[in-house]
KELOKE-881345 format. One line per field, with one value per residue (C-alpha): residue in three letters; chain; x, y, z. Coordinates in Angstrom, 2 decimals. Example, Ala and Ser with C-alpha at 12.3 -4.5 7.8 and 13.67 -1.06 7.14 Angstrom:
REM KELOKE-881345
type ALA	SER
mol A	A
xx 12.30	13.67
yy -4.50	-1.06
zz 7.80	7.14
***
This chain:
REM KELOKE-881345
type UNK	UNK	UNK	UNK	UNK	UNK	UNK	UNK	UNK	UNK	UNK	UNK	UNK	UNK	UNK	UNK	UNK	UNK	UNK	UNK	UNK	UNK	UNK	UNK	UNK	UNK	UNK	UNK	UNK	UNK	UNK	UNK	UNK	UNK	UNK	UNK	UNK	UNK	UNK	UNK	UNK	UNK	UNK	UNK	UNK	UNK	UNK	UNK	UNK	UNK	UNK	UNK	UNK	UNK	UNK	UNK	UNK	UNK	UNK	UNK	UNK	UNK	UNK	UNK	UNK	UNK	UNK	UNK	UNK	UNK	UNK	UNK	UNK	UNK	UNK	UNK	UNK	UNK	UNK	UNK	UNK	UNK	UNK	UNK	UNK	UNK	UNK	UNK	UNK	UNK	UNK	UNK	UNK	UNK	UNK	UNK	UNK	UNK	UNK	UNK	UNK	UNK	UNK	UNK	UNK	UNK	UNK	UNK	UNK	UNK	UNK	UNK	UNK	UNK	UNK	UNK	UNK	UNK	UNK	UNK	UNK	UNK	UNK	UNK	UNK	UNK	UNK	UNK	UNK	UNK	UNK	UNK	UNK	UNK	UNK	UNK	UNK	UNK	UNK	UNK	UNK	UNK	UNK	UNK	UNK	UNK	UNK	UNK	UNK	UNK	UNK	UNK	UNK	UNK	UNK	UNK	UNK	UNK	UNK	UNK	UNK	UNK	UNK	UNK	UNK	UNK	UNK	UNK	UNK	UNK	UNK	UNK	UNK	UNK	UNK	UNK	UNK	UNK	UNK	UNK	UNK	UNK	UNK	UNK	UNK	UNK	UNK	UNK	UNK	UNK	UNK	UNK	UNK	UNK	UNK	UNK	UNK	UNK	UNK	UNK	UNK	UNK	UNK	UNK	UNK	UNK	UNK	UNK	UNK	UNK	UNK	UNK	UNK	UNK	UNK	UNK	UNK	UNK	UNK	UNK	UNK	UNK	UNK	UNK	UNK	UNK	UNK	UNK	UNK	UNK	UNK	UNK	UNK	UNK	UNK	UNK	UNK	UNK	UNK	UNK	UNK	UNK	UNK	UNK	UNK	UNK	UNK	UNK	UNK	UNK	UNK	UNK	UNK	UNK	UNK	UNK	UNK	UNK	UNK	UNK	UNK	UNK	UNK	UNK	UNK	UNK	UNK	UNK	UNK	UNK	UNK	UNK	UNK	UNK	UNK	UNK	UNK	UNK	UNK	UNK	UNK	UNK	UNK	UNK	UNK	UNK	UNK	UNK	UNK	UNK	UNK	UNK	UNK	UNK	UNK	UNK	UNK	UNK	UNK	UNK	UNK	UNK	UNK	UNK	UNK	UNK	UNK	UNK	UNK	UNK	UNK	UNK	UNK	UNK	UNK	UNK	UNK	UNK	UNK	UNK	UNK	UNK	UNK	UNK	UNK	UNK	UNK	UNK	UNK	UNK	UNK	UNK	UNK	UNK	UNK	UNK	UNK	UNK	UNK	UNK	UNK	UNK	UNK	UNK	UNK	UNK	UNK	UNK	UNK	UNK	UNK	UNK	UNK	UNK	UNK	UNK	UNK	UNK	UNK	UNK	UNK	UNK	UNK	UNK	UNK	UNK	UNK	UNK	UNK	UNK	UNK	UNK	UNK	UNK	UNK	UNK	UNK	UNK	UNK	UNK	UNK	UNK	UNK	UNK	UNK	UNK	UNK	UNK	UNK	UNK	UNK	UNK	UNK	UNK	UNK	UNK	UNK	UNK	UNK	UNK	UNK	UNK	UNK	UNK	UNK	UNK	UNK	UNK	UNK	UNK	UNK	UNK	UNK	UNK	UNK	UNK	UNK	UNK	UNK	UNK	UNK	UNK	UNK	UNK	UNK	UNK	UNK	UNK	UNK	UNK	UNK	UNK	UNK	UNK	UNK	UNK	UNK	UNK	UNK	UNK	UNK	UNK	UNK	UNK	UNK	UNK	UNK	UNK	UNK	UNK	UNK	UNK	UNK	UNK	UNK	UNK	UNK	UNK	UNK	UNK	UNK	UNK	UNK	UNK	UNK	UNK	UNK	UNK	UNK	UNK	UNK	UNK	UNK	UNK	UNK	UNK	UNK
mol A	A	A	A	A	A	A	A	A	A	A	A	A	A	A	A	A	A	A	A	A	A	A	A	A	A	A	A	A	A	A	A	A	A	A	A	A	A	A	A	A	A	A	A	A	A	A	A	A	A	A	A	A	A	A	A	A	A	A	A	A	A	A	A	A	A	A	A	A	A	A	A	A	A	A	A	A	A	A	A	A	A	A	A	A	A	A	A	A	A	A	A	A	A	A	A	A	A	A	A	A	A	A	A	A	A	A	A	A	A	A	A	A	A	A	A	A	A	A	A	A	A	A	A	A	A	A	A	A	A	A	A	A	A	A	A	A	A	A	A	A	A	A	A	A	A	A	A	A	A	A	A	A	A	A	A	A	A	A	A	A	A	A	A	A	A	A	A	A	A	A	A	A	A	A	A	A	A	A	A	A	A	A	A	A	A	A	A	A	A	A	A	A	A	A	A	A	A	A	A	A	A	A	A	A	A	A	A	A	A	A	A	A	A	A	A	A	A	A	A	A	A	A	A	A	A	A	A	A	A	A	A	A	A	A	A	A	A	A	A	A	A	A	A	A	A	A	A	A	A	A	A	A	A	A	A	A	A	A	A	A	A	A	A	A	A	A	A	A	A	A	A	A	A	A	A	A	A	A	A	A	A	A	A	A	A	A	A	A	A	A	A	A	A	A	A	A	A	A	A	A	A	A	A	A	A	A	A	A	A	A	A	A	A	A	A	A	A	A	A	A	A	A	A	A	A	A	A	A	A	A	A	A	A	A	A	A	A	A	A	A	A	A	A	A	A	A	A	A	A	A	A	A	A	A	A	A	A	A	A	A	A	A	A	A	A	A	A	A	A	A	A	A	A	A	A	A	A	A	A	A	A	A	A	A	A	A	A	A	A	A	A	A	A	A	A	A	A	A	A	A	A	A	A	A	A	A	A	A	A	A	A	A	A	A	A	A	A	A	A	A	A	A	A	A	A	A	A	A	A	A	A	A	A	A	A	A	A	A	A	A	A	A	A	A	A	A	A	A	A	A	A	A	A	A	A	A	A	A	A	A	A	A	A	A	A	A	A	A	A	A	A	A	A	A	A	A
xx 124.78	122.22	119.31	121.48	122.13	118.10	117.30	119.76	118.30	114.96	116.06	117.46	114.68	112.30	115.12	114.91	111.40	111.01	113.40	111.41	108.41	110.35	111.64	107.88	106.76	110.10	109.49	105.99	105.67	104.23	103.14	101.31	97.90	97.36	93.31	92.66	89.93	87.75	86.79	90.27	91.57	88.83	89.07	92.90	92.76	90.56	92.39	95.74	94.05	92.22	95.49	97.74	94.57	94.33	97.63	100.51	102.62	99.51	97.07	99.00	102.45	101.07	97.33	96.48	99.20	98.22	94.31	95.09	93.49	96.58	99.82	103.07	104.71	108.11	110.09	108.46	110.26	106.90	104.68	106.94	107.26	109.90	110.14	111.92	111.15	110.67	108.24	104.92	106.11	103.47	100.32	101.69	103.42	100.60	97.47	99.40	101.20	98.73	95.26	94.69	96.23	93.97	90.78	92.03	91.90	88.89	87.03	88.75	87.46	83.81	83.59	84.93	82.77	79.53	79.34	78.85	78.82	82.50	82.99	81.20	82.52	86.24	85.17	84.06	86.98	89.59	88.12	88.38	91.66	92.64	90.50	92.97	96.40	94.59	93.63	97.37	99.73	97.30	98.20	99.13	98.93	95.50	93.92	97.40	98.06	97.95	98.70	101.75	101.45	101.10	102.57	106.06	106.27	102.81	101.74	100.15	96.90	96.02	93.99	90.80	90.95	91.26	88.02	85.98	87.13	86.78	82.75	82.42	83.87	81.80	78.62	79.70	80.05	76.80	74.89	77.33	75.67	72.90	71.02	69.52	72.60	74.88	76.03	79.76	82.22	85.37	83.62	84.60	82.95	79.02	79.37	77.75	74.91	74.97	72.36	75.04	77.58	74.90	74.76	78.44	79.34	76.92	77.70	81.70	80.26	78.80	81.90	83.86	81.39	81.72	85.86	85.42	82.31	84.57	86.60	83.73	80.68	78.32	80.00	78.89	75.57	75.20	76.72	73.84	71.38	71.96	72.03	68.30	67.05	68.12	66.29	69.51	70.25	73.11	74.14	71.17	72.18	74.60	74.23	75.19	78.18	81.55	83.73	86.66	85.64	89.32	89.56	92.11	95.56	97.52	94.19	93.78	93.02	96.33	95.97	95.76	98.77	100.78	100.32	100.56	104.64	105.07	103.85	104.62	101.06	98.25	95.16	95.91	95.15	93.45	90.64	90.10	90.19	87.33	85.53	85.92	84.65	80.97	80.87	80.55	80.14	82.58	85.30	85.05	85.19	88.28	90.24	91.56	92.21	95.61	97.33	98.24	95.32	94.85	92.15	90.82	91.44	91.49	94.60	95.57	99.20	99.77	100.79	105.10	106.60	110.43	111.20	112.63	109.12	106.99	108.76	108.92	104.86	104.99	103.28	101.33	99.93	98.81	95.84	96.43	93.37	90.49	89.91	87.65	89.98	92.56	90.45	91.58	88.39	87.51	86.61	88.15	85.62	85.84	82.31	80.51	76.55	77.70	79.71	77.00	74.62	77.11	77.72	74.17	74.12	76.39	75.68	72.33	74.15	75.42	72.23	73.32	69.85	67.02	67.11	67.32	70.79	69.98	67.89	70.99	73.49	71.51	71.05	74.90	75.46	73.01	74.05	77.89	76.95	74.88	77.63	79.52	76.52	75.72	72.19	69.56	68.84	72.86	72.09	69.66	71.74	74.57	72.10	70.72	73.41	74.29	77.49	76.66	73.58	74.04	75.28	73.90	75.99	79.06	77.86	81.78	82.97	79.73	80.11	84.19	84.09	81.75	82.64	85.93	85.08	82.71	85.84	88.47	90.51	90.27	93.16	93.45	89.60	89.38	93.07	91.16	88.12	89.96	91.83	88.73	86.62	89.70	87.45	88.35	91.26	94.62	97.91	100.67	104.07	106.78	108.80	107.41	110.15	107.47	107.42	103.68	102.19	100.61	101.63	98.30	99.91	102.07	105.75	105.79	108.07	111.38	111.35	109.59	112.34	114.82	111.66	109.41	111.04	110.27	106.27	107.60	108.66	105.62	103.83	105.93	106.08	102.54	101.01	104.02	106.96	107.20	107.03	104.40	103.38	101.83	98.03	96.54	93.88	91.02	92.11	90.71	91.49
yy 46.85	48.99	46.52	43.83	45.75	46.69	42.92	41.63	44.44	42.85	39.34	40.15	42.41	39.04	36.55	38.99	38.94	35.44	35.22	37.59	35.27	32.19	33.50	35.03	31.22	30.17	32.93	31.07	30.25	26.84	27.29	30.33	30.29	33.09	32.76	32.33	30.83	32.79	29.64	28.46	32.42	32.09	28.93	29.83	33.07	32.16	29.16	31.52	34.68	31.78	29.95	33.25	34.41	31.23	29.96	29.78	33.31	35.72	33.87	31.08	33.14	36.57	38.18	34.33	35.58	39.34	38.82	35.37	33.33	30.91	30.74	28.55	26.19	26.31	28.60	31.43	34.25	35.59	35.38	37.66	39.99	39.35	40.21	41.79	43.35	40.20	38.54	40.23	39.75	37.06	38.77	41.74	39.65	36.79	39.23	41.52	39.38	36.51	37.66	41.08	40.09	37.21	38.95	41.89	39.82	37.95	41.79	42.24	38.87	39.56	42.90	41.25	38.28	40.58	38.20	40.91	37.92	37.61	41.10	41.07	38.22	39.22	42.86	41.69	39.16	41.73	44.27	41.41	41.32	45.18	45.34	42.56	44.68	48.08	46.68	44.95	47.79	50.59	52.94	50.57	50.66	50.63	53.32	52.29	48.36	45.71	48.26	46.93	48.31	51.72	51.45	49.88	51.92	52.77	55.24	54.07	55.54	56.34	54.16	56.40	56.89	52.97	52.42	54.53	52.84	50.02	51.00	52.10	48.91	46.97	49.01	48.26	44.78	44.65	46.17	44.27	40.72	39.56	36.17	36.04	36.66	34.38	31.77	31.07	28.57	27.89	29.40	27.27	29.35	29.42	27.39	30.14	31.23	35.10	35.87	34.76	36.95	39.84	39.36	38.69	42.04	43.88	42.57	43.51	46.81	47.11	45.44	48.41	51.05	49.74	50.79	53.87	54.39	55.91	58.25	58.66	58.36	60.31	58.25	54.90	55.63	56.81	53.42	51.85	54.02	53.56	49.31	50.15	51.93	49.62	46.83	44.67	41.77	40.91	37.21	35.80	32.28	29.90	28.64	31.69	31.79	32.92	30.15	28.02	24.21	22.60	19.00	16.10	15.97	17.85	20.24	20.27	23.16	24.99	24.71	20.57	20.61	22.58	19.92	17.36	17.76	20.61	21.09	24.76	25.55	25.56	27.43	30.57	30.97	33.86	32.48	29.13	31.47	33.36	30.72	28.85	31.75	31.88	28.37	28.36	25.44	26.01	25.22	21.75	22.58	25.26	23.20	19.50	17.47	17.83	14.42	14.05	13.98	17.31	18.20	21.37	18.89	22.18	24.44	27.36	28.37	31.72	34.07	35.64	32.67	32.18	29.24	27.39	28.54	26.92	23.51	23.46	23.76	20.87	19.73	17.19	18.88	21.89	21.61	22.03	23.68	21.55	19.14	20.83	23.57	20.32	18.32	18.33	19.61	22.19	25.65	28.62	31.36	34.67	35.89	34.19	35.23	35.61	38.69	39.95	40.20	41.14	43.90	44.75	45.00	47.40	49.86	49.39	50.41	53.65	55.26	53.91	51.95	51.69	47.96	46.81	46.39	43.68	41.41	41.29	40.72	37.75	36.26	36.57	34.93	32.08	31.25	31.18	28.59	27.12	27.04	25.27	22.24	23.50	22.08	24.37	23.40	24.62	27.48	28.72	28.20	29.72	33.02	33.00	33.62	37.11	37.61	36.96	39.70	42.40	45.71	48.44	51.34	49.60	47.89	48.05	45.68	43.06	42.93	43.47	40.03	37.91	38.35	38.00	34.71	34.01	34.72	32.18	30.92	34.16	35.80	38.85	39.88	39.43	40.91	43.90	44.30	43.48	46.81	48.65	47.94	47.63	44.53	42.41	43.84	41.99	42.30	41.39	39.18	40.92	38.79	40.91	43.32	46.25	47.87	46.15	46.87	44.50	45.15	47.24	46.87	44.83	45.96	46.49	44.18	45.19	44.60	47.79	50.07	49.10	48.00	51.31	53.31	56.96	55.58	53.39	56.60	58.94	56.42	56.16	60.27	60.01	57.70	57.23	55.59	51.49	50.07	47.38	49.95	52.63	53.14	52.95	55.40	53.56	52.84	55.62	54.48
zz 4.30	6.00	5.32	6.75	10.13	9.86	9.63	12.29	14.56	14.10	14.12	17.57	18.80	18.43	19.92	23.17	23.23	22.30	25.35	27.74	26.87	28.23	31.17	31.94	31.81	33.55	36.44	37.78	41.40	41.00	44.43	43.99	42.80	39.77	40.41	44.26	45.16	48.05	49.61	50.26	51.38	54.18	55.63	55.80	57.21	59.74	60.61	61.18	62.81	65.57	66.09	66.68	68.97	70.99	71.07	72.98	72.54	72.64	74.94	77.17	77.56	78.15	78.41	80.18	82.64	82.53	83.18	85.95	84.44	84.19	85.64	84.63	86.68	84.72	82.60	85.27	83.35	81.97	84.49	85.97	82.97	81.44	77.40	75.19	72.12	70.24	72.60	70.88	67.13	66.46	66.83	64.48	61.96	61.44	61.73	59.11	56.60	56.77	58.26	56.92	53.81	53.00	54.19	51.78	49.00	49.63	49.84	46.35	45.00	46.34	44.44	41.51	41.46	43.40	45.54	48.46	51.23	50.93	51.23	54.60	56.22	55.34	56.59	60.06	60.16	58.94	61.73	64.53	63.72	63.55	66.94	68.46	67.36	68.59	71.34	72.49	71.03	70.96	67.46	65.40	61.49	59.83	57.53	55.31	56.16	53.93	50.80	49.73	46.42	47.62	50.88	52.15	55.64	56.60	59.24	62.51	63.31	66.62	68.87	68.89	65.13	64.71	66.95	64.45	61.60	62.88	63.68	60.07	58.38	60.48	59.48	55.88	56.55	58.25	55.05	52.43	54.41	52.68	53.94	50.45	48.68	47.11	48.77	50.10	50.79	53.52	56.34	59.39	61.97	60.72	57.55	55.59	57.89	56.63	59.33	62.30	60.55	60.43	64.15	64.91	63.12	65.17	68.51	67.59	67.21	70.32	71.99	70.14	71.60	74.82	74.62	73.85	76.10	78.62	76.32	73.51	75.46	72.76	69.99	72.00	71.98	68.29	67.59	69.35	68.37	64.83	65.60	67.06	64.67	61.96	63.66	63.37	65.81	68.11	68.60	70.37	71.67	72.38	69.35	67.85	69.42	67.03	67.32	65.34	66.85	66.18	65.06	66.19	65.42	63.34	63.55	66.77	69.30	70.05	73.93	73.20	71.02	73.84	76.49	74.00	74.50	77.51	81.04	81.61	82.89	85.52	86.78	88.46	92.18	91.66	89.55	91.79	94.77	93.22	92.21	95.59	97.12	94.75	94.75	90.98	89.23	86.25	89.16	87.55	84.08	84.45	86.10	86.62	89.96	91.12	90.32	94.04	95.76	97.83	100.34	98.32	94.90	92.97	93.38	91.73	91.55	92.25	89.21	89.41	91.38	90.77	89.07	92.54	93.93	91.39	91.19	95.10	94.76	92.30	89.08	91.00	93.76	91.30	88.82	85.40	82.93	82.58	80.46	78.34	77.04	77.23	74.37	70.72	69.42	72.06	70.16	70.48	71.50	69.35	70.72	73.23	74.03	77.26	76.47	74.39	77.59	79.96	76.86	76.66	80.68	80.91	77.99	80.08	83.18	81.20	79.61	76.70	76.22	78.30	79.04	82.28	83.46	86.11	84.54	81.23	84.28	85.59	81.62	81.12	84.02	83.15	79.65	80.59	83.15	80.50	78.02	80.19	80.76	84.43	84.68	86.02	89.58	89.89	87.48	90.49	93.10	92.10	91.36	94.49	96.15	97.53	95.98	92.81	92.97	90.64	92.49	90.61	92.59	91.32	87.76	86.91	89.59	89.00	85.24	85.84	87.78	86.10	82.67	83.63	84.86	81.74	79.32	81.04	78.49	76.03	77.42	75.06	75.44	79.47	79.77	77.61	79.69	82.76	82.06	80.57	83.83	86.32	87.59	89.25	91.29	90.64	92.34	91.13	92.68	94.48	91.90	88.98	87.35	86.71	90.58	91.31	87.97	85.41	81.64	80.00	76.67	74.13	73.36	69.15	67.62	67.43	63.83	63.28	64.80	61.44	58.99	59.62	61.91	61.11	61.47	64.83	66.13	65.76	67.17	70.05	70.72	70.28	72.54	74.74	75.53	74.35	77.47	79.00	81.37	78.73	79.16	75.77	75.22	75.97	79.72	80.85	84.77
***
């Protein structure tokens, strides 16, 4: 009798396991790959960290708005500020569960394979992203994100201590890039040219430095010291430019697929003003003809009209973006080399370096124009003139203005200088609901009050209350 139990016991141990062994086979995502392939993880990642950057909740519907650079013509309720707690979820919850995932994995893959080139473009791309979330919501999770494994609810770090992490990935990434390395695959923005990641990773450095310059001023210039010393280069042409160049339809660029079916925008007065005013020749290339023709055939709607206010102003008589930024396959500019010299100026400007200030002014200036196809005899005239000269007793409000010209369309970045510098000047409408201020920061989604509240909290008692009028730490002004 006992032997009989023992061999029944067996006989059913195996069934179960035989069982377990099914339901292991049974329990396969078919749509889940159990050996990803870097290649694929990149091109994706990229492709969803550009789209969330350029598209229409993060860029068109809010820093656009915030910096002036655009203003909408219909559906007016956030050009006047007004959100809620669920108007900034898509930055947080694509750059998290998609971006900073993927890039993750593709750093895990690259040590695993030592194929260090992976790790270094997924380094820089993973710190672009962090620097986008640190720079919207200001502490923000980061030393702890992307852990699932270890970490369900992690803590958010604050804003300075992101910056410096941020400075030492991007130093790893720098030395992990290796132009005679192996080769890699899926990269859509320099289609495996590890020298222009080299240089893109160092000029996000120095675009780091620069936001803590007023805060962190000794920390700045150790950062670019250190790029000095090492003899490493910054991105050193257009053609170096960081950029996702979008293709036709369904792939198209995110601004083309928005007008493709709506109508809610148009140029901002404030930047056609501006531009009017220098005579500057991207006037053409920012903006289209109004439909009716007008006698300035440019016109800028102004940014916080009521709804009744806009459509009394018209779609017609109004000009809508130009159709560059309009086109399909126009790209969407992570770093231009136009921010790199208007960078370079200013750390200049600081005592950062000892380059001349002026002369980096005049070059940013000339190769945003240039980017743009302004021919040179234009190129000239436009620096000739006296408002455009470089005023070194105010190097905040010259830089301030022309870089924020130079980065129309980037919405997050210019919205992000535009409060680092406080140049140029904006006011907002008496229809805004913020008493005359413009929002300096995202609300956090409300999902993180019930998903990680202990961590929302802290954050919130430590760098202030969540409102679109808390000064992050790097706004010093």
């Amino acid at each position: 009798m006992k032997k009989n139990i023992i061999y029944s016991f067996l006989s059913l141990s195996l069934l179960l396991a035989s069982c377990a062994k099914e339901l292991d086979e049974v329990n396969i995502n078919p749509n889940a790959t159990e050996n990803a392939q870097p290649d694929y993880l990149l091109t994706a990642a990229i492709k969803n960290t550009t789209d969330a950057y350029w598209g229409t909740t993060n860029n068109m519907n809010s820093s656009l708005l915030f910096a002036q650079h655009w203003a909408k013509v219909q559906y007016t309720e956030e050009d006047r500020f007004i959100y809620s707690n669920s108007s900034f979820t898509s930055l947080w919850s694509t750059l998290y569960s998609q971006s900073i995932t993927g890039f993750n994995k593709i750093i895990e893959i690259g040590n695993a394979t030592s194929n260090s080139n992976y790790k270094g473009v997924a380094l820089t791309l993973r710190s672009w992203s962090f620097l986008l979330l640190t720079d919207a919501y200001g502490d923000i999770p980061y030393s702890q994100a992307g852990k699932l494994n270890e970490y369900i609810t992690p803590v958010y770090d604050k804003q300075k201590d992101v910056y410096f992490g941020l400075l030492d990935d991007l130093k790893a990434a720098k030395t992990a890039l290796d132009p005679n390395g192996k080769a890699i695959a899926g990269d859509i923005i320099y289609s495996g040219n590890i020298t222009k990641w080299k240089k893109f990773a160092n000029s996000l450095r120095l675009r780091i430095a620069l936001r803590i310059a007023d805060k962190e001023p000794a920390k700045a210039k150790q950062v670019l010291d250190e790029i000095k010393a090492d003899g490493d280069l910054f991105i050193s042409d257009n053609t170096d430019i960081a950029q996702l160049i979008y293709q036709i339809s369904p792939q198209q660029n995110p601004v083309s697929a928005q007008f493709d079916t709506r109508d809610d925008y148009r140029i901002s007065k404030t930047i056609v003003d501006k531009l009017f005013a220098l005579n500057d020749p991207r006037l053409s290339v920012y903006a289209s003809k109004t439909q009716t023709a007008t006698s300035q055939e440019y016109v800028g709607l102004p940014n916080g009209l009521t709804n009744s206010e806009a459509s009394n102003l018209g779609f017609a008589r109004t000009s809508k973006p130009g159709a560059y930024f309009l086109a399909p396959q126009s790209p969407a500019v992570i770093f231009s080399y136009a921010e790199l010299l208007f960078d370079r100026a200013e750390a200049a400007a600081r005592g950062l370096t000892s380059e001349n200030a002026a002369d980096l002014y005049k070059q940013g200036i000339t190769v945003s124009l240039k980017q743009f196809s302004v021919g040179d005899a234009a190129v000239a005239t436009y620096l000739a003139q006296v408002t455009v000269q470089y005023d070194a007793s105010n190097y905040k409000k010259s830089i301030g203005e022309q870089k924020w010209i130079a980065l129309f369309g980037q919405g997050l970045e210019a919205w992000a200088e535009r409060r680092r510098l406080d140049y140029p000047q904006l006011t907002a409408s008496v229809n805004t609901v913020l008493n005359g201020q413009i929002p300096v920061r995202f609300i956090y989604p409300g999902t993180e009050q019930s998903l990680n509240g202990q961590s929302y909290r802290n954050a919130v008692a430590s760098q202030g209350a969540d409102l679109l009028t808390t000064k992050l730490w790097f706004d010093a002004n």
